[in-house]
Each structure stands twice: as structure tokens, then as C-alpha cells.
N, C-alpha and C positions, 0 to 999 in steps of 0.2 A: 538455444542454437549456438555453439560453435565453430569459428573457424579455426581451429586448432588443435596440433595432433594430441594434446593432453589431456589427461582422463582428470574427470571433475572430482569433488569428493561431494556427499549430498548426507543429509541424514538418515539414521535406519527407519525405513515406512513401516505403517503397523501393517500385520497380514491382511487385510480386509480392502487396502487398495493398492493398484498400480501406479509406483509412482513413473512419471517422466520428466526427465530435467531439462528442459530448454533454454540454450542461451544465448545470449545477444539476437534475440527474435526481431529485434525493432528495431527497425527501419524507416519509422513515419517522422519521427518531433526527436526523442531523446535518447541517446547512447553516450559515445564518445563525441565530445564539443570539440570541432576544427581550431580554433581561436585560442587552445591554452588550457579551455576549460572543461577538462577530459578524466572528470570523476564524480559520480553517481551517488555511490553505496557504500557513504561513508561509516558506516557497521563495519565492515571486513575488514580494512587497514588500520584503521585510526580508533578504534576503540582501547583504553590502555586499561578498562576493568577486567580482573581474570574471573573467570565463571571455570565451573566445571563442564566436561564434554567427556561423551562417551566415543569411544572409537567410532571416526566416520564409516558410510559403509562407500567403499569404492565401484564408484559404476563407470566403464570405457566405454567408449565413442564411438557411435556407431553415423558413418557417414552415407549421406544421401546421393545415390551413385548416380541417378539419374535426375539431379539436380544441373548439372552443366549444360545440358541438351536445351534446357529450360529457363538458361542463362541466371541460371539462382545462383552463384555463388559470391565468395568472399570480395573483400577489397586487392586482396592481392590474386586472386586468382583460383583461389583452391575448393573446395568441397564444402557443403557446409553439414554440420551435423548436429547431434542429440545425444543426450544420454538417456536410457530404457532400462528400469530395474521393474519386470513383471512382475503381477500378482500374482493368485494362486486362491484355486478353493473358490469360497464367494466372492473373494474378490478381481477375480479372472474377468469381469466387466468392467470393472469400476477405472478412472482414466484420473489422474491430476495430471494436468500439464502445468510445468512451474516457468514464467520467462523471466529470465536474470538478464538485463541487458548490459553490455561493459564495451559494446562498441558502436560506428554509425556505421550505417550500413547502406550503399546505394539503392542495393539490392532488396532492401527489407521483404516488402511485399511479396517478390517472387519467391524468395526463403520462406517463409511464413507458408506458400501454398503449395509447396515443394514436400515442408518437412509433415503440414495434413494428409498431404495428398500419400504419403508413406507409410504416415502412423494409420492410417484407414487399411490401408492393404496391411498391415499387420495385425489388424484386429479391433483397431480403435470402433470401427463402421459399427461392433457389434456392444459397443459401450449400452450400460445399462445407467449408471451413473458419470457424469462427468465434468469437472470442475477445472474451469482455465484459474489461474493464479499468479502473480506477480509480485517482485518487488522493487520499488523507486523506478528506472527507467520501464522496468517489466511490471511493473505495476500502473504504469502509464498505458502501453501495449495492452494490457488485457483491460483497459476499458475500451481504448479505438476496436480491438479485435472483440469484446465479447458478443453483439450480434450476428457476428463474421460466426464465430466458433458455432454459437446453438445452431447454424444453419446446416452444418454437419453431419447435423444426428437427427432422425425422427421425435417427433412428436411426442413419443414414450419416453423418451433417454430425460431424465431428470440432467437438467444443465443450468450450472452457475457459474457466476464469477467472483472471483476473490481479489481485488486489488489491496495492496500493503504498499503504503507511502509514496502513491501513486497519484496524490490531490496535490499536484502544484497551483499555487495560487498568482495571479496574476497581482502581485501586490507592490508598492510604493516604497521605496527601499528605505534607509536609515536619509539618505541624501535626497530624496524627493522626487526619485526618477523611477522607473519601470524595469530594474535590469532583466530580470526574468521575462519581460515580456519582448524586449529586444535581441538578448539570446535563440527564445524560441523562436522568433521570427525572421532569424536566422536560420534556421535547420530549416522550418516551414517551408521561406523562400528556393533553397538549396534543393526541396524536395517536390516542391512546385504543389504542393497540397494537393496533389492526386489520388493517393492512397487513404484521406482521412475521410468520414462517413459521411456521405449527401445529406444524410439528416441533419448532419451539425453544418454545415460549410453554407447550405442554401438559405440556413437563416442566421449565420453568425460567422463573424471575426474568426478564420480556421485556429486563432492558434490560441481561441477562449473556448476550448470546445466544453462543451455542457455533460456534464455527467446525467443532467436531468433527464440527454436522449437516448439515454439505455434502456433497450426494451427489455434486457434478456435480465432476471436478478441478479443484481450485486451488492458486492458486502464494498464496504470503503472500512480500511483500515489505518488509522492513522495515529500519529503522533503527535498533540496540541502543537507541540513544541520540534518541529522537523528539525532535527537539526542542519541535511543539508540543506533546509529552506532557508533557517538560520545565517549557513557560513557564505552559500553559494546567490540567494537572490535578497535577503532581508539586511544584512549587515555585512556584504560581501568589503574585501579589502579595496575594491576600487571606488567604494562610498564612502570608503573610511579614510582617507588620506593622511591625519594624522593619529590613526591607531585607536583613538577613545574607547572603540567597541573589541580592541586587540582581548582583552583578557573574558571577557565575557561573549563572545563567539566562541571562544575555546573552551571555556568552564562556565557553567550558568552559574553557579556558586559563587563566581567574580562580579556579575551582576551588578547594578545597582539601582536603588529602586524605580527611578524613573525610567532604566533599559526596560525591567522587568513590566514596569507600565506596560512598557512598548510591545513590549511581547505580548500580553494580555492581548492589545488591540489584534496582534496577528491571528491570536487563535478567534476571540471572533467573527472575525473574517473567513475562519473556516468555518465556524458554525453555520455562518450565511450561506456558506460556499455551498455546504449538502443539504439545506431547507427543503428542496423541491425533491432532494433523492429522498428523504426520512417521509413522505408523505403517502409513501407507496408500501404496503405490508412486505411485499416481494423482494424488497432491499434492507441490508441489514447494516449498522454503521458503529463500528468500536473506535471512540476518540478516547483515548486516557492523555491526561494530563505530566507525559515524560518528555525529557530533551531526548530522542531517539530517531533512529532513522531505520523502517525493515526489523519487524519484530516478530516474523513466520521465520526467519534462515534458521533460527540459532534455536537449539533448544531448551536455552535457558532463558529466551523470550514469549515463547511460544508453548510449553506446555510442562514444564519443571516442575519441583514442588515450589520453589518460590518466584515463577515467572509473576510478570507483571497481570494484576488482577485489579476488577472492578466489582463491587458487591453484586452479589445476583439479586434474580426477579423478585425475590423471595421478601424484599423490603424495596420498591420501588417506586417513584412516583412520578408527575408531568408536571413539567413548567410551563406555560406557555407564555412567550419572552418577546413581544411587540416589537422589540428592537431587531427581532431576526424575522419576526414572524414565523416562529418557528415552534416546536412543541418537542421539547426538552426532554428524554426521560434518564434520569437518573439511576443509578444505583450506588449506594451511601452507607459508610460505615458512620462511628457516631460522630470522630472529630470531623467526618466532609460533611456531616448536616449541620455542624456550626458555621462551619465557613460559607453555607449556601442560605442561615437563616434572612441576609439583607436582601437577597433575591425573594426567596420564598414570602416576604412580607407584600412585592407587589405583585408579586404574581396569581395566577389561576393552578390551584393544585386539585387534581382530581384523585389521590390514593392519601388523604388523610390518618385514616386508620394503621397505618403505617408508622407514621410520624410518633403517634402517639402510644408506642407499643418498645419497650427500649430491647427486650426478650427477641423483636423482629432485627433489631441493629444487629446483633449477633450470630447474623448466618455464617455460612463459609464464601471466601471468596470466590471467582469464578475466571479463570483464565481464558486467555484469546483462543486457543484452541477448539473449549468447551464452549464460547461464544460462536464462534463459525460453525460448531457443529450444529448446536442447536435450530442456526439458520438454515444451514445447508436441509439438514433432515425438517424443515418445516414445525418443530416443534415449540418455537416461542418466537415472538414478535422481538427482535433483537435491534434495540436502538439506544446503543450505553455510549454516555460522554460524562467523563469526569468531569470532577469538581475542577479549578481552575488552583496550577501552582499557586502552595506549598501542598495542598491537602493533600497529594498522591506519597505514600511510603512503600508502595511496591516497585517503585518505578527503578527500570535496569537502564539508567543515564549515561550515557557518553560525554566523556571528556578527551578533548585533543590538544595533543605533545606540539600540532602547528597547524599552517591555514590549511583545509584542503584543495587540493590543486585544482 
């Protein structure tokens, strides 16, 4: 959803689905931070690696005219809109709705039901397939909204969610405080927790809300290593007073190993974080082991020849790790099964035959792309977490020129 008369640029969709770009949809928890702290998706600005890119494909702005009526609009006043690049052929059903969030929004909610209530009357209602999806603050949005979304559509319409870098953790910073969870409860406060789901608010802390109460499936996409988890709630500069963490928030590479301990501890913390969501066949979860933030935008993260990959099914096995309560499944090329042998020695593995087969080490790799599809379309139980840094050598890292703001 934007409020803005400028047309977006998006990637070129394959023929087989419609895509739709939505931006700044959210309105609930996170966009733009009143306080200073007014950036997200640290991917887009602050990345200083060059990849290759094919001509964006440009899609213009189509505004929701009978949004005003219905007091849905901007901060300043104005329209809010969307960008629409339809399918075609077979894929004249099919829906991705994408929310990029970059601002806060009073209004979020009535935006949100403004820009449905539109895309239905153009055709969304007759969706056959349909996949809400986000990234960092819009990866947030399409967990609070994805039982919202499946209620849209009949009982036939295949409907999922796709969040990317959308698992903020409520975690204990380098200085021993909660920034992240103080921030958030800030916005919460600001927005009176009206809008966020009675399933989570009536049994829980609004602004620790449970991934676990998603009915509808979802995938979690993430990044061991977020980096704006990193610069903005983990090792942010108000924790750092005199700098220690200054070179290694910015370059992991400047690390040192006790930081990198620290890091360790963060991921995890994520691990724990999706236990209760990996339990459920219906949810799928890609955690590789990169310093990155939003790895669907670009498509040299998302489906290139050399985007970031984690071994497929084709040699996999389970951990189950006491310490998460959690059941691990791996996918491993041969140096990430050395680095996983001091685990695997306490652990419970149930795909042996694997292990001992070195012909199975040698598949092809498997991109985040080809992992959401295979979830989406139902065809393999999809729950890949890497090995834990250094093991990853696909990984497309971010390094920053300075703090993000």
C-alpha cells in the first residue's frame, strides 16, 4: 500500500501468477518508528554488495478512490493505493499479494480493508490460488493479517502465507535490556492494540504475539542472522555506548569470537521461537544460516543461479535437540555435516542411511524460491534450518558503510 504519487519498480512475475504489490499495509506494530527509529529493510539502502539485476518491470499506481469515504487514508491526507500487474492464461486466478511496509500508519487497518475490499471487486473474490506475503515490517502484517486474508476467499481457494524476515524476537540486547520489546510497545501503546488478533491478545502480552496462533499455513522465512535484528534490537548503538560492537554490527566479518558466541545464542532463540510453528505439517520454515535482511525482494536472493541455497530432501535428516524441544531437520552438504557431527553425537537421528551414503552428499542445491513452492503446492514437508555460521557458502551477506537509522 502506498501513499504516494510514485510508481514502484517490482520484479518480472512468471506467467502463471498475478502478481500485486502492496505497500506500507501495516498499521498494527511496525512501519516507520516516531522516535528516530524510522528504517526497516535494511536490504534496499544499505546493501554495498553489487549482484546482477535484470530490468525491473514497472507497475503504476492505482489509487483507492473510495477509500476517503471510509476514512482509510494517508498521514497527510491523501489516497492510499497499490500496485496491480495481472496475470493471464492459467494464471488469471492466482493472487500474490506482497506487503512492503516503509511507513506507520494511523489508519492501517481501515487501509488494509479498503485496499481488499477493491482487489475483490476486481477479481481477487474469484481467486483460485492465493498467497499473502511480506517482507521485515510486511512480513510482520502478513502474520497479524494472514487469518484475516483466508477469510476472503471460500473454502476452495488454496490460501497461504509467506512471511520473510518477519520473526522479530523479543530478545535481551548486548546491554541487558529489552530494546525491541520497549520500541514495540511503543507503537502497540500508540495503536491501543485494537487491531491485533483476539487469539493472541486474550491469552498473551499483545506485543509477544505467538506465531504458534496461526491457523491459516505459513511459511517463516528467515535469516539466522537478521541483520536488522542485529543493528536495530540486538546490538543497537544505544547499548553500545562506547562502540565495542561499532565494526562488527556493520561487517560480521569484524566479529569477534565471543560477539559471534553472542550471535549463536540469538539464533537459538529463534530456533525456540518457531518450535510450536514446525510441529504442524501445514507450516513450512527456511532459516539459513546468512547476515541478511528480506531475501524474496531481490532476485539474486530469491531465485538466481547462485541465490542463497540449502541442500534438499534428497539427503536429510532430524535432530531432536532437548534444548529447543524441538525436531530439527536439516539439509547438508558434506562440510555442514562436519560441523553438525558434535550435535548429531547427542542427539536422536531418524534418516541414518543418508549419513552413511557420501553419493547422497552430492545433490543439487535448492533455493528459497523452490522451497516455498514446494510448500505452497503441498508437495514436501518443508522445515530446512541451516547449519549454524561459518558452514553456509551461499549466503548473499550484508555489509554496512554506517548504523542504520
Amino acid at each position: 500500500m502506498e501513499c504516494s504519487s510514485s510508481a514502484s519498480k517490482s520484479k518480472t512475475s512468471p506467467a502463471f501468477i498475478k502478481l500485486l504489490w502492496v505497500y506500507g499495509i501495516v498499521g498494527l506494530l511496525l512501519c516507520k518508528w516516531v522516535n528516530g527509529f524510522n528504517y526497516l529493510n535494511a536490504t534496499a539502502d544499505h546493501n554495498v554488495m553489487s549482484y546482477g539485476f535484470s530490468r525491473p518491470l514497472m507497475v503504476g499506481l492505482t489509487y483507492i478512490h473510495g477509500a476517503a469515504a471510509k476514512g482509510a487514508v494517508c498521514l497527510d491526507g491523501t489516497l492510499p493505493g497499490y500496485h496491480i500487474h495481472r496475470g493471464y492464461g492459467s494464471g488469471a486466478n492466482s493472487w500474490l499479494i506482497m506487503l512492503e511496509a516503509a511507513q506507520l500508519y494511523f489508519r492501517g487497518q481501515r487501509i488494509w480493508s479498503a485496499a481488499m475490499e477493491d482487489l475483490k471487486s476486481k477479481g481477487m473474490r474469484h481467486a483460485k490460488q492465493a498467497l499473502l506475503a511480506g517482507c521485515s515490517a510486511g512480513g510482520l502484517a502478513t502474520i497479524l493479517h494472514c487469518d484475516e486474508f483466508r477469510k476472503l476467499f471460500p473454502r476452495t481457494t488454496r490460501v497461504k502465507c509467506l512471511s520473510d524476515a518477519g520473526l522479530f524476537l523479543d530478545i535481551i540486547d548486548i546491554s541487558g535490556v529489552r530494546t525491541s520489546r520497549n520500541k514495540f510497545w511503543g507503537v502497540v501503546s500508540l495503536q491501543k492494540v485494537q487491531n491485533l488478533p483476539r487469539t493472541c491478545t486474550k491469552h498473551l502480552n499483545p506485543i509477544l504475539h505467538s506465531i504458534a496462533s496461526v491457523k491459516t499455513p505459513l511459511f517463516l522465512l528467515n535469516a539466522a542472522y537478521d541483520t536488522w535484528q542485529i543493528q536495530a534490537s540486538l546490538a543497537p548503538p544505544s547499548a553500545d555506548p562506547h562502540g565495542r560492537w561499532h565494526e562488527c554490527r556493520n561487517n560480521f566479518a569484524h566479529c569477534s569470537a565471543s560477539q559471534i558466541q553472542f550471535l549463536q545464542g540469538f539464533r537459538n532463540q529463534m530456533l525456540y521461537a518457531v518450535r510450536g510453528l514446525s510441529k504442524h505439517k501445514k507450516n513450512g520454515i527456511f532459516i539459513n544460516s546468512c547476515f541478511a535482511h528480506c531475501q524474496t525482494e531481490r532476485q539474486d536472493t530469491w531465485f538466481d543461479q547462485n541465490s542463497p541455497s540449502i541442500r534438499n530432501k534428497a539427503c536429510s535428516f532430524q535432530l531432536y535437540e532437548p534444548q529447543y524441544s524441538i525436531i530439527l531437520h536439516y539439509y547438508v552438504s558434506g562440510t555442514a555435516l562436519f560441523a553438525l557431527l558434535p550435535i548429531i553425537s547427542s542427539c536422536f537421528i531418524t534418516n541414518k542411511a543418508c549419513l552413511a551414503s557420501s553419493d547422497a552428499l552430492m545433490m543439487n542445491l535448492q533455493r528459497i524460491a523452490e522451497y516455498v513452492g514446494d510448500w505452497y503446492f503441498d508437495r514436501v514437508n518443508v522445515k530446512a534450518i541451516d547449519c549454524p555460521y561459518p558452514c553456509d557458502n551461499t549466503c548473499h551477506n550484508l555489509v554496512f558503510r554506517g548504523e542504520v537509522p
